[in-house]
N, C-alpha and C positions, 0 to 999 in steps of 0.2 A: 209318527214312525214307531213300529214297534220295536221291544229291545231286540229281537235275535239282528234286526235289520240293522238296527246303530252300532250293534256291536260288530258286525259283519263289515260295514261300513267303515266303523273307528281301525281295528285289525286290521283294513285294507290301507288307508290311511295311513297308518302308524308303519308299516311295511312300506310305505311308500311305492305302492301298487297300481297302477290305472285300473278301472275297469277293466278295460281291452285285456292287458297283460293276464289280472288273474282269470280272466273269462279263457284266453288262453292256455293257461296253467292247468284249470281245471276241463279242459275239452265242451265248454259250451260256448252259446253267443255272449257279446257283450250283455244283449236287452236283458238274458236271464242274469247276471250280475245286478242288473241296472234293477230286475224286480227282487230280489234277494234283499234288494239295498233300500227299499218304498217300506212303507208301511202297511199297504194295501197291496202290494206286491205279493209273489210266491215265494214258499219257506223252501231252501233248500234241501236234498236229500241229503241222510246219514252219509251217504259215501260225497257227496257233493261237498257236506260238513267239515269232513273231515281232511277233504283237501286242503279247504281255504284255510287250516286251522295249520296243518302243515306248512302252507306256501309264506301266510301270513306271520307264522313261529309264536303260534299263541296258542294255548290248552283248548283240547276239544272240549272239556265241559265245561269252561266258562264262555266259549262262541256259541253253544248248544243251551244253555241252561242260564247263565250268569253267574254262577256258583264258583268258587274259588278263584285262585291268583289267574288275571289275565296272561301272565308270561312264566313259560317255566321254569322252576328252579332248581337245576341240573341237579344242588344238593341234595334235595328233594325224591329224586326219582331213582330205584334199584337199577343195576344193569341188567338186562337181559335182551341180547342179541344174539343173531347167530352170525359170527364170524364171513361164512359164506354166502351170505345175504347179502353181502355189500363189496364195491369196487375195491378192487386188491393193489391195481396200479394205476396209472393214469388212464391208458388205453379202455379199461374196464371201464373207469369213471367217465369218459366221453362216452360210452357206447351208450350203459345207462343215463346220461345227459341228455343224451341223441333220440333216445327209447320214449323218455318222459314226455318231451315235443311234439311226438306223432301221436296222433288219437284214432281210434275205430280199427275198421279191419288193419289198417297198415299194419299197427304195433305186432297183431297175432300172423303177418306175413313174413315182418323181419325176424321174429323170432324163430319161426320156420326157418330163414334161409339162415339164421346162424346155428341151429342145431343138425341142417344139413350138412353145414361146412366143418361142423364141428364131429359129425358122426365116420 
């Protein structure tokens, strides 16, 4: 097995992830989880990367590279965010919840009809 694949595997693992689940997460099939996770398998893409690195709650460049702490250390990290980037109330936080689960054309449909509703 190669490392990006064990580590991909361990982070899925340690998340207590299925397959399925982050094959889900990340808008592909299981099998492309399943060859992520082989040795001989295919390497995922940077944006594919960066999902599972997300879902999983482990540093992109140690799932990408091996290099530094597998888990982040809030202390560690500047803030910089933009306030309006993120759910304000609950309603927001389902919508975005709701956003995340849809993949392909859907996502760029509901977002139309909520800038219609909104316009």
């Amino acid at each position: 097995m190669t490392a990006i694949a064990s580590r991909i595997r361990r982070a899925r693992s340690v998340a207590r992830i299925t397959q399925s689940e982050l094959a889900r997460r990340t808008g592909v099939q299981r099998s492309a989880v399943t060859q992520w996770e082989s040795g001989e398998g295919t390497t995922p893409s940077v944006v594919h990367l960066a999902q599972i690195a997300i879902e999983t709650s482990v540093c992109f460049e140690w799932l990408a590279t091996g290099r530094g702490p597998s888990r982040p250390d809030a202390a560690s990290f500047d803030t910089a965010l933009v306030i309006q980037d993120f759910a304000r109330d609950e309603i927001e936080s389902r919508a975005l919840n709701a956003l995340r689960q849809v993949t392909g054309k859907k996502r760029e449909v509901i977002v139309k009809v909520i800038e219609l509703l909104a316009g």
